[in-house]
N, C-alpha and C positions, 0 to 999 in steps of 0.2 A: 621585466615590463611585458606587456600581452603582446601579442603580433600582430600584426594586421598582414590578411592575404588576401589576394585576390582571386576570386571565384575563378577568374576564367585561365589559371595561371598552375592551379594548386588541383592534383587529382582528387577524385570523391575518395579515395581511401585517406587521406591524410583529412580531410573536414571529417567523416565522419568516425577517425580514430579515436576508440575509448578506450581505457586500460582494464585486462580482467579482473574485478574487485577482485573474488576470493581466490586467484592464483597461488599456490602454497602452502592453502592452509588446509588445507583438504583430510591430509591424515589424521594432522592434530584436533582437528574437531572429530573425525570416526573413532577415533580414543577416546574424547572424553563422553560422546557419547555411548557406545560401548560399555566405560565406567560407571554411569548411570543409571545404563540397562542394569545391568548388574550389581552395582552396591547401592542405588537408590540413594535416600537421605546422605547416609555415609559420605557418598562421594561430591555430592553438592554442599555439604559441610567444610567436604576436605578442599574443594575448588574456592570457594565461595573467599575461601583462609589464603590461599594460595593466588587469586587473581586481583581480590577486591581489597587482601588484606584485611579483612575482617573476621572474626571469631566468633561464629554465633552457638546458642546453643537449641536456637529453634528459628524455623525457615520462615512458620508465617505471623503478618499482621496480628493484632488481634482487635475487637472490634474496638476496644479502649483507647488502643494506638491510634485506630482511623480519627476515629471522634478528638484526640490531642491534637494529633496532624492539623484537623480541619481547624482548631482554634487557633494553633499558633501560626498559618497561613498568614501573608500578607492579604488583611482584609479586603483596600483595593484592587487586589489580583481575585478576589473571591467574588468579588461584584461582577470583576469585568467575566469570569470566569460561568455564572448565571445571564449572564447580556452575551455571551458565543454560545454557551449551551443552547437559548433559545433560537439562534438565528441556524446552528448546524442542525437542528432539530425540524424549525420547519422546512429547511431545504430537503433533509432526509424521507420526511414524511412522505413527499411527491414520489418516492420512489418505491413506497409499498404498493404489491400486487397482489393479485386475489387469485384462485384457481378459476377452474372453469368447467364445465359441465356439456357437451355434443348430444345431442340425442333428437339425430334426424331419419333414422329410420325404425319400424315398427318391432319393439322387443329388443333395441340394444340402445346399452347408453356407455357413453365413453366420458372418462374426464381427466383431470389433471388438479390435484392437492400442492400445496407450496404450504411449507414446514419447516418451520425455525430449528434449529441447529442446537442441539441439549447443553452442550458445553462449550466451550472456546475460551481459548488462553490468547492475553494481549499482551506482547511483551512491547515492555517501554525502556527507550534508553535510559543511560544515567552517564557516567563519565564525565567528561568536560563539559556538559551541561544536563539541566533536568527540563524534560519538555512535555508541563501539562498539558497542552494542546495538544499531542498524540494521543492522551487517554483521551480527552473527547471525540477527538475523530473517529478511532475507532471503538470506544464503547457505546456510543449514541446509534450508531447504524446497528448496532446488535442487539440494543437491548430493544429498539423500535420494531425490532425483526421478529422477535418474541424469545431470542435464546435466553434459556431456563437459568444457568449459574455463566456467569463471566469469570475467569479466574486473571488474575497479572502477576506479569514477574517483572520485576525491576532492580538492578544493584544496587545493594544498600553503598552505604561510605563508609571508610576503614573504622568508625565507631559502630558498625553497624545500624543505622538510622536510614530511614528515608527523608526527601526535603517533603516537608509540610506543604507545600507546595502539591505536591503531585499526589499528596495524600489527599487532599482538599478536593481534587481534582475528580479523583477517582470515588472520591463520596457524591460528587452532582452527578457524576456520569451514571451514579448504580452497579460501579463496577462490587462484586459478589466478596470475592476471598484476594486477598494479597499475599506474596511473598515475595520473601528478600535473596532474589538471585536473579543474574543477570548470565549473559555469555551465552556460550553453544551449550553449558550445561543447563543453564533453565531452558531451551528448545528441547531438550533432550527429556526433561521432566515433565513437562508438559504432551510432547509427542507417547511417552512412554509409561507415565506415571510412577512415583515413588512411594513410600508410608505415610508421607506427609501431602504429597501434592497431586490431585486427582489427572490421569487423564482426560484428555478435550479432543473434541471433534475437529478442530481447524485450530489454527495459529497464524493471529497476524498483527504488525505493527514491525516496524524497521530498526533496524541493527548494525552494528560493524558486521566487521569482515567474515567474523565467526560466527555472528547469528546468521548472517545469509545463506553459508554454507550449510551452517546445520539447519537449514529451514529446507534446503534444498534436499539434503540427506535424507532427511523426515517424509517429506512428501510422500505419499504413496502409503504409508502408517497413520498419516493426518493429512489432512489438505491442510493447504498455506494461503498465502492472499497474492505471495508474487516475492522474488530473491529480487528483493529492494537492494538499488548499487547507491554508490554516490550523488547528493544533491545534484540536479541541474538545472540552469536556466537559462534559456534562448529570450534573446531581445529581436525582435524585427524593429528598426527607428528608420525614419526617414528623415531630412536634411532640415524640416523643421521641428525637430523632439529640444530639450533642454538637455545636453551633456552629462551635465550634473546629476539626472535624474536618473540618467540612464548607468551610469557611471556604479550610482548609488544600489540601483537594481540588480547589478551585476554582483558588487557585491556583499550585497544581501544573501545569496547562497555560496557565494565563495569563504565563508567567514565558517560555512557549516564543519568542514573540516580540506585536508588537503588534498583530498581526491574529487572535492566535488568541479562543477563545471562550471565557466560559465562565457557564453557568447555572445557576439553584437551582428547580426547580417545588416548592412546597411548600403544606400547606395549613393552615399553620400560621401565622398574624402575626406570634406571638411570634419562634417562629423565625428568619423572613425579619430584622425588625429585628435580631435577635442575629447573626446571618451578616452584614448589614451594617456592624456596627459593630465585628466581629470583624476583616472583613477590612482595614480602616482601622487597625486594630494591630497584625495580623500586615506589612502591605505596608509599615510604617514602619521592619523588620528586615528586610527581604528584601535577599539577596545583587544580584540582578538586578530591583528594584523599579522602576526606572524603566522597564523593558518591561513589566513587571505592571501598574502603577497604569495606563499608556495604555490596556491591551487590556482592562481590568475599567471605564476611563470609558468607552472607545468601544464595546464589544462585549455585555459584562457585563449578566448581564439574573437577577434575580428574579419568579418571577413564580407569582405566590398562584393556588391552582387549590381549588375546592370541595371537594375529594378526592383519595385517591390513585388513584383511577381515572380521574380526568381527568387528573392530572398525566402519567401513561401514556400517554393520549390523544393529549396533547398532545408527548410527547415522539415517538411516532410518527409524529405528521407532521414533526417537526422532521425525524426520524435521525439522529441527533447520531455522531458519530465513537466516544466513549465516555461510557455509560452507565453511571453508580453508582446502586443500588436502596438507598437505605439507609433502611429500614423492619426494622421487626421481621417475621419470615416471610417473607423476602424471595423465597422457592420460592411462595408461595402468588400472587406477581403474575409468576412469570418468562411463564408461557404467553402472558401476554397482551403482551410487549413485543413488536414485528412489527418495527420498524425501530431496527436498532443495527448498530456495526461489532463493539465489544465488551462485555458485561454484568460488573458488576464489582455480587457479591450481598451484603448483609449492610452492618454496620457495622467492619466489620473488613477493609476489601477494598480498601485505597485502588487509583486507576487505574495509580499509581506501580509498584503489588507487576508487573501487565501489560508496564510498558515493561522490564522487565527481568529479571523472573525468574521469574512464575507459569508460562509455557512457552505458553502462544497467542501467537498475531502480535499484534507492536505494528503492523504495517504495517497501515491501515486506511483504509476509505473516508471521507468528506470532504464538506461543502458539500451535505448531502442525499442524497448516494450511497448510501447504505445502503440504500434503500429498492430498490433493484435489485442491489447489488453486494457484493462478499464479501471479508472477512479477506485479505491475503498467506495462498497456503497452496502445500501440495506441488500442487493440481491447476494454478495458474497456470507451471508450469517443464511442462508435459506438453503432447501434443497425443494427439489420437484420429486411429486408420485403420481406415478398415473396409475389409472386403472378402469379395468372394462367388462359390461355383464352385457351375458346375450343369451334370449331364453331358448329354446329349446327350438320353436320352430324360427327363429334368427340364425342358430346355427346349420339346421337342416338346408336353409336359403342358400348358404358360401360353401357349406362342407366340401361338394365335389372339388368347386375351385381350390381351396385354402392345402386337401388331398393333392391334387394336382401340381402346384405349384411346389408341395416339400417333395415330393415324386423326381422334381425337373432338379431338384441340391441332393438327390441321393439320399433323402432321409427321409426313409420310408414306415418309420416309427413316429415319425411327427406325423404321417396322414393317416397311420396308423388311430393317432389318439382322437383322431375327428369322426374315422369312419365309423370303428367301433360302438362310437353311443348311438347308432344307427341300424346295427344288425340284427333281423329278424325283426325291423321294424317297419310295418304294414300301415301306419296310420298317417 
């Protein structure tokens, strides 16, 4: 059963106590990327047999498999699948930016290019579920961004196959090349490249324990989007919300697997008992209860705050992954929330309407991250260039200074390279 604490009773390190996802795994995944680096296909063959149970005798898609996929999808999941494309699409588009161009003094012009990213690998779960909704989230922001080829990896199933489903999925998104691998080894083919599957510029989309690590690993060889941890989700309710609903929200990301989170700050008693005793009735009907009822005993936290001002408070230092405000005037507390990945307002807002059709990123930060870090969006597929021309008498203008100033760090070869195009010169 969940607990319920008391804010003013219970230190900040026990609220905001998370467990280290990738604790443990750390060697095992620098092994099999290692194996990777090294015997390329071979080894993602040999994994592939080894983790997935599956045999294959080639890693990728081909475009005939896409097009089979797409037809034997569930048709109504293909509809709804075109009705979220459009909605995560126009949301995305608000977030294209353009460079820019300076040129306020005589003979120099400064500017700044933004420039799509040539390749990038999207790794999409598989396991105990298939979630097209992650290829949209993050293929749509990338392909809006302009990057040139998308590449995905995904587990097949011990026949080797993917679900029609996700192949469906990744035909609306415009996702590029497909293959059939999953784990810290497809991070590791994508980070590194093999004879079959190209290197990418960045990698992103969420994974167990082993892709995190090995996304972590990589970084620095590729950029990542962020070592995604377990689901979470903070509720703020107040003494007038429905139990039920709340109850129901909670576990909506508690179902995702056994580490995920999920909390209620209220400041309500009544409440909190009713969300408890709720979710002990709804979790006795749940499809996947047996990961629910673990992650609401292990993780699961009520906890009574004097206010809803402190419940705020307090959910800010958390930064919980997704935040539900469900208070009445739920505008009159947004300003003050600071750390969230996503804000879901109202009592009509579940975090559920997010993963799949309101149109923001479900892609989101994790374990704290919010408090420095941002949604999946179109600026993670971009890079920035700048660059600067100044003619001859623009330079002559700053020379002494620009001389002077590398003089004052000791590097006298940087005022070097300014004075020089100046010697013996009279004019």
């Amino acid at each position: 059963m969940i607990q319920i604490l008391n804010a003013a009773e219970v230190s900040r390190e026990a609220i905001l106590a998370r467990e280290d996802f990738t604790s443990g795994v750390e060697a095992s995944v620098a092994e099999i990327l290692a194996a990777v680096r090294q015997d390329g296909d071979a080894a993602l063959l040999r994994y592939t047999q080894e983790f997935d149970g599956a045999e294959l005798s080639s890693l990728e898609v081909t475009p005939e498999q896409i097009d089979w996929g797409f037809r034997q999808a569930d048709p109504q999941l293909v509809e709804i699948l075109y009705m979220a494309t459009e909605r995560i699409v126009a949301f995305h588009e608000k977030q294209k930016r353009a460079g820019f161009v300076l040129n306020q003094e005589p003979g120099v012009l400064l500017g700044q290019k933004v420039l799509p990213l040539q390749r990038v690998g999207l790794y999409v779960p598989g396991g105990t579920a298939a979630y097209p909704s992650s290829v949209l989230m993050n293929a749509i922001p990338a392909k809006l961004a302009g990057v040139r080829e998308i590449v995905m990896v995904t587990p097949p199933n011990k026949s080797g196959a993917l679900s029609p489903n996700i192949l469906a999925a990744a035909k609306i998104a415009g996702v590029d090349r497909i293959f059939r691998i999953g784990g810290a080894q497809a991070v590791a083919a994508l980070a590194y490249g093999t004879q079959s599957v190209p290197r990418v510029d960045k990698i992103v989309g969420p994974g167990n324990q082993y892709v995190a690590e090995a996304k972590r690993q990589v970084f620095g060889r590729v950029d990542i989007d962020m070592v995604a941890g377990p689901s979470e989700i903070l509720v703020i309710a107040d003494k007038t919300c429905n139990p039920r609903f709340v109850a129901a929200d909670l576990l909506s990301q508690a179902e995702h697997d056994k580490n995920a989170s999920a909390v209620l700050i209220t400041d309500s008693t009544d409440l909190a008992k009713a969300v408890q005793a709720e979710l002990e009735t709804q979790l006795a009907t749940m499809y996947r209860r047996e990961i629910a009822r673990e992650s609401i005993d292990r993780n699961g936290k009520i906890i009574l705050a004097s206010s809803i001002a402190e419940a705020i408070s307090i959910s800010n230092e958390i930064a919980p992954e997704h935040l539900e405000l469900c208070v009445d005037n739920p505008f009159d507390y947004l300003d003050a929330i600071q750390n969230a990945g996503s804000v879901f307002l109202g009592k009509f807002c579940p975090e559920a309407l997010g993963d799949y059709f309101a149109g923001p990123n479900h892609t989101l930060p994790t374990n704290g991250t919010a408090r420095f870090s941002s949604p999946l969006s179109v600026d993670d597929f971009v890079k920035t260039m700048q660059y600067s021309y100044f003619t001859k008498d623009a330079l002559r203008k700053v020379s002494s200074t620009v001389s002077y100033f590398a003089t004052k760090e000791g590097l006298f070869g940087h005022g070097n390279s300014v004075d020089i195009r100046f010697e013996g010169d009279q004019a």
